[in-house]
C-alpha positions, -999 to 999 in steps of 0.1 A, spaced: -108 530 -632 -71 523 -629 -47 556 -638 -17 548 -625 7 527 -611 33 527 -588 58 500 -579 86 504 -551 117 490 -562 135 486 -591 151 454 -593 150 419 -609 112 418 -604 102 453 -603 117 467 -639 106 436 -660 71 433 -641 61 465 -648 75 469 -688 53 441 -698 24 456 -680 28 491 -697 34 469 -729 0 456 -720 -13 484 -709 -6 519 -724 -34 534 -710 -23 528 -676 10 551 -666 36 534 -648 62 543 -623 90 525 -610 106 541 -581 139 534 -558 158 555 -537 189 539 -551 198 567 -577 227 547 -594 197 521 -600 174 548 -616 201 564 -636 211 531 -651 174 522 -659 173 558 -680 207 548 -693 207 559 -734 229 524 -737 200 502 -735 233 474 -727 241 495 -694 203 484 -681 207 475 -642 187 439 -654 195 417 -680 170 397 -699 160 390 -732 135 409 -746 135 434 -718 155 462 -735 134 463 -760 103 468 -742 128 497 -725 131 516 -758 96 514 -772 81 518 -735 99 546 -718 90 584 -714 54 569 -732 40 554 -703 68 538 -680 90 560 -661 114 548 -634 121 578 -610 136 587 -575 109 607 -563 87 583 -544 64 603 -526 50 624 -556 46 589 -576 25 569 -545 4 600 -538 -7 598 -574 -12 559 -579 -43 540 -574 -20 511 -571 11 503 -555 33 473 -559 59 465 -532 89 449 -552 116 452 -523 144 428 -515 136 410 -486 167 389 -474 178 364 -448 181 383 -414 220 386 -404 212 389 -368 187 386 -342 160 366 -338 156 343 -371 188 355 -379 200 328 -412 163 320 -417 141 344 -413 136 369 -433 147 407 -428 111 427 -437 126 461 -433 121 472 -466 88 462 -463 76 479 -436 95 510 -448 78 507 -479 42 500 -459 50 534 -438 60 555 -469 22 542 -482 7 552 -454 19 584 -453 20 599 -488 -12 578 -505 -40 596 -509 -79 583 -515 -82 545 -523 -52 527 -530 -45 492 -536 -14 478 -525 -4 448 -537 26 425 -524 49 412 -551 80 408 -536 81 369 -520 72 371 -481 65 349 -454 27 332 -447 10 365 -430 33 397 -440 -3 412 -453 -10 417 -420 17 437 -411 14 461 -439 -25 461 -432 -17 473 -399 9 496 -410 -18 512 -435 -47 511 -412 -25 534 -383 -22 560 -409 -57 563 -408 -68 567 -373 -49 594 -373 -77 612 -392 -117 616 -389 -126 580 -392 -161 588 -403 -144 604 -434 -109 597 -439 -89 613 -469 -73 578 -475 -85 539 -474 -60 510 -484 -73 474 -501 -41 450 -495 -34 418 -523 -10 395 -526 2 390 -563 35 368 -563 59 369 -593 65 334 -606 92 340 -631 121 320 -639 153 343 -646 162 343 -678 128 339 -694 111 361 -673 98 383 -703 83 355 -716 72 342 -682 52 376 -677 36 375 -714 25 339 -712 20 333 -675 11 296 -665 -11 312 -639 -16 345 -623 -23 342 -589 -42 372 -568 -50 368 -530 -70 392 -511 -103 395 -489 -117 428 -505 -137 417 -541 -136 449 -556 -95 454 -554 -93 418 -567 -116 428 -595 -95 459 -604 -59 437 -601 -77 410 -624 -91 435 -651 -54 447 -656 -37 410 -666 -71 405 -689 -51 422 -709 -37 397 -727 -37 368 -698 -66 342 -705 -93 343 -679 -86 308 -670 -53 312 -656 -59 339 -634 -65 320 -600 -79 344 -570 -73 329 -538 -72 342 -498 -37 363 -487 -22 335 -466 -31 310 -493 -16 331 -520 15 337 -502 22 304 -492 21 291 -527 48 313 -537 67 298 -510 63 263 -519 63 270 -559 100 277 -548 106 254 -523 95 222 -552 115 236 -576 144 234 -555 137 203 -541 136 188 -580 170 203 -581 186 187 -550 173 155 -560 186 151 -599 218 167 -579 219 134 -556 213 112 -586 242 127 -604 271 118 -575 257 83 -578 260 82 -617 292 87 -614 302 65 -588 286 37 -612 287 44 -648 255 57 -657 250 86 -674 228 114 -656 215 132 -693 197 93 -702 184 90 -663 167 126 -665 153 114 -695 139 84 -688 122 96 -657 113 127 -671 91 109 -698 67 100 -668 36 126 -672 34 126 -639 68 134 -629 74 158 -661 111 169 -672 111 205 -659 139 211 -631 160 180 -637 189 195 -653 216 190 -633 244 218 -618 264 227 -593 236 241 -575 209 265 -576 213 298 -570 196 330 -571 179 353 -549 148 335 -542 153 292 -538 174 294 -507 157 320 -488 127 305 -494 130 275 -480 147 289 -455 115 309 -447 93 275 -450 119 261 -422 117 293 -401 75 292 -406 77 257 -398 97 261 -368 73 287 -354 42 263 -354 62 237 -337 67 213 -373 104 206 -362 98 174 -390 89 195 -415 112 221 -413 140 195 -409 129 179 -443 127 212 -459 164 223 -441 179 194 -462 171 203 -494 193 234 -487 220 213 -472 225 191 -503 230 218 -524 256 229 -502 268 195 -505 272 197 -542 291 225 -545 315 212 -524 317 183 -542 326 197 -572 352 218 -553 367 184 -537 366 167 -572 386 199 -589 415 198 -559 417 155 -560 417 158 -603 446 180 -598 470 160 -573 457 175 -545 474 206 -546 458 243 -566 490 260 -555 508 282 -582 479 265 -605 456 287 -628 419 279 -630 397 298 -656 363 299 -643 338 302 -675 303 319 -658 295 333 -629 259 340 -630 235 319 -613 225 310 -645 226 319 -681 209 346 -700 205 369 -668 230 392 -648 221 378 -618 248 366 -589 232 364 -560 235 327 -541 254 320 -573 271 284 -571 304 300 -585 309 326 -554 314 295 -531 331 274 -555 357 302 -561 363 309 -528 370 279 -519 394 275 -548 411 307 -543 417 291 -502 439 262 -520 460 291 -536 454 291 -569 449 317 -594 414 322 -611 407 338 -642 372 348 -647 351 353 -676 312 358 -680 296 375 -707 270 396 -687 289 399 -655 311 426 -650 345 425 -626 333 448 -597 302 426 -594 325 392 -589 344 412 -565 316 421 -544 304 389 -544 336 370 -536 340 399 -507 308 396 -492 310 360 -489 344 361 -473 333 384 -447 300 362 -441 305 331 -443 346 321 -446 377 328 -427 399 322 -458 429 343 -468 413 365 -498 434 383 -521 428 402 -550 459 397 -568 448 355 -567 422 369 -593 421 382 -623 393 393 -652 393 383 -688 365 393 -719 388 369 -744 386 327 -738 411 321 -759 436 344 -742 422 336 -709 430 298 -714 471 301 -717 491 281 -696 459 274 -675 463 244 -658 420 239 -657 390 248 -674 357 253 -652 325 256 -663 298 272 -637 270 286 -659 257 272 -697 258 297 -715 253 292 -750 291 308 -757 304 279 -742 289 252 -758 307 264 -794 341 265 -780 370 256 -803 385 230 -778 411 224 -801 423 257 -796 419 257 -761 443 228 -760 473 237 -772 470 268 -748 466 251 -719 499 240 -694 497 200 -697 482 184 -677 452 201 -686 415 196 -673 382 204 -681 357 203 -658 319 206 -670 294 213 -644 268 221 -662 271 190 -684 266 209 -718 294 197 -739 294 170 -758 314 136 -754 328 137 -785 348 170 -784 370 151 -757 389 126 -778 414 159 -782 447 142 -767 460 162 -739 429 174 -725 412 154 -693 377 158 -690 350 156 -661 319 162 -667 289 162 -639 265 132 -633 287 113 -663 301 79 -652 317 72 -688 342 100 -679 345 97 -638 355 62 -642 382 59 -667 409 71 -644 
């Protein structure tokens, strides 16, 4: 019978994953452990706003849940020596350097996490990947686990390991409600028994029916290509909307339309200025690194493009700022509405704003940013990082600066850019805005979530993504 659970890491998957199976669960204990204790502290925080993870619902399974029976804790070893199940929720990004180094994924984490296992578990413990790997990383923990063992009596060791692999599916934003009302649960593994034990936990409250068990490689190979369609939808609409402009049709009524096929659905065919997140781009990535491995140089190149048009989109939108503008950003303010990947979470990683910005900030001009659940040393990080990764451009601190007010934010800005949808900015007072703003004034809405008719204001231009009404009147 299942006691106690442990999962490593206490991130974007790790802290929602496990509140809504203690929600589920209270008989079960969980622990969430990291070494990072900044992370920890700020999961204890008393201000349930100062949570580490932002997502609706999840602060409220925080207060009712914690000190019951969901802890998050620093002291690792104690909390795997008592589980009978461990989750590994690491980060596992793109490899810097070396060999795979922009596409294959760094597993260091992983294997840390394997050895700490090993060493500290005791009896039978099932350890379950959760974190998104490449086809075959089972076997590397397996063998991890299994060395700890022939260190002992092997006709009666103190500790046997069963290894699953039970991918997250969740969708930022929604990923409380992702968790409680899965469209599947998938479990991979060879051992019966451990699959058994995983499966009774999400009976729960998941129907039996969309619990799917599978083999390891199959299971995590679906994550990988869960990810890699999604994306791939994303590119696409992305593709459709450059040519909606360039011809006067209106992206929102094309979506439609082809979205009311049942067999093409509408899910994914919003369009942006690209996706973002932890998960899309290092995914496919991944798939092109796998691919390239078994000698499938097709395959990976059709996989490598996806990425590579949405890097083309967001330097379109850049292009399309700079030419809207006479060509020149210099002594020219910008305020930058959103810089999470996407609304309703805290999340910045891969976020289309961090290149955008960057690439705004190298034509000299002055950014103002404002996001409701981002805070300024995260943008900074972020704008940092990709400077000293990926750019050679002249970054300055004093180009940028940080603002918790729109309506102050927008005077004598010379632009208005819109980067993530949140619902904030859909109810903006635009005739406000516009007698802020330095003349001529734009708006630029990459998101497409404001409506035509607010833009009959005089004074204010407007561009709004994938809409050929607006891209061809000038």
């Amino acid at each position: 019978m299942i006691k106690n659970i442990c999962c490593i890491g206490a991130g974007f998957v790790g802290g929602p994953t496990m509140a809504v199976l203690a929600n589920n669960c209270p008989e079960i204990i969980f622990n969430v452990v990291d070494i990072n204790n900044e992370k920890i502290n700020n999961w204890n925080n008393n201000d349930l706003n100062e949570l580490p993870v932002y997502e609706p619902g999840l602060s409220d399974l925080i207060a009712k849940l914690r000190g019951k029976n969901l802890f998050f804790r620093t002291d690792v070893f104690h909390c795997i020596s008592i589980a009978d199940i461990v989750f590994i929720s690491v980060n596992t990004p793109i490899k810097s350097k070396g060999l795979g180094a922009g596409q294959a994924s760094d597993l260091k984490w992983v294997e840390s996490s394997a050895r700490t296992i090993a060493e500290n578990a005791k009896g039978h413990t099932i350890v379950v990947e959760k974190s998104t790997l490449p086809v075959r990383t089972a076997k590397l923990i397996k063998t991890i686990l299994n060395s700890s063992t022939k260190k002992e009596n092997l006709s009666s060791p103190s500790k046997t390991f069963s290894v699953l692999s039970n991918p997250e599916f969740l969708a930022e934003g929604t990923a409380i409600n992702d968790l409680t009302y899965p469209d599947r649960v998938l479990i991979g593994g060879n051992d019966l028994s451990a699959i058994e034990d995983l499966k009774n936990i999400y009976l729960k409250w998941v129907p039996k029916e969309k619990i799917v068990t599978t083999n390891l490689w199959s299971s995590e190979l679906s994550k990988l290509t869960a990810n890699a369609f999604l994306a791939q939808r994303i590119s696409s609409i992305n593709t459709i909307s450059a040519i909606c402009e360039s011809t006067g049709a209106d992206i929102k009524e094309v979506s439609t339309s082809v979205g009311l096929d049942s067999r093409i659905g509408d899910k994914f065919l919003k369009v942006g200025p690209g996706f973002g997140g932890s998960c899309f781009k290092k995914d496919i990535l991944n798939l092109v690194y796998l691919c390239k491995q078994y000698n499938l140089d097709e395959v990976a190149a059709y996989w490598e493009q996806i990425v590579e048009v949405n890097n083309w989109q967001k330097n379109r939108i850049y292009k399309t700022i700079v030419s809207k503008l006479f060509g020149n950003l210099s002594d020219k303010k910008i305020l930058i509405l959103g810089f999470a990947f996407k609304a309703n979470t805290n999340d910045t990683r891969e976020s289309a704003a961090i290149q955008i910005s960057c690439n705004l900030l190298n034509e000299s001009a002055e950014i103002i940013f404002h996001d409701p659940k981002v805070d300024r040393q995260q943008i900074e990080k972020e704008l940092e990082n990709y400077v000293e990764n990926y750019s050679s451009i002249d970054f300055s601190k004093s180009k940028i600066s940080f603002s918790k007010n729109i309506y102050e934010s927008a005077t004598d800005v010379d632009a208005i850019l819109i980067l993530t949808e949140w619902d904030e900015y859909k109810n903006i007072d635009w005739q406000i805005i516009s007698k802020k703003m330095r003349s001529p004034s734009w708006v630029f809405d990459t998101r497409g979530i404001l409506h035509q008719e607010v833009f009959n204001i005089p004074g204010i231009n407007f561009w709004q993504i994938g809409n050929g009404k607006f891209s061809q009147k000038d």
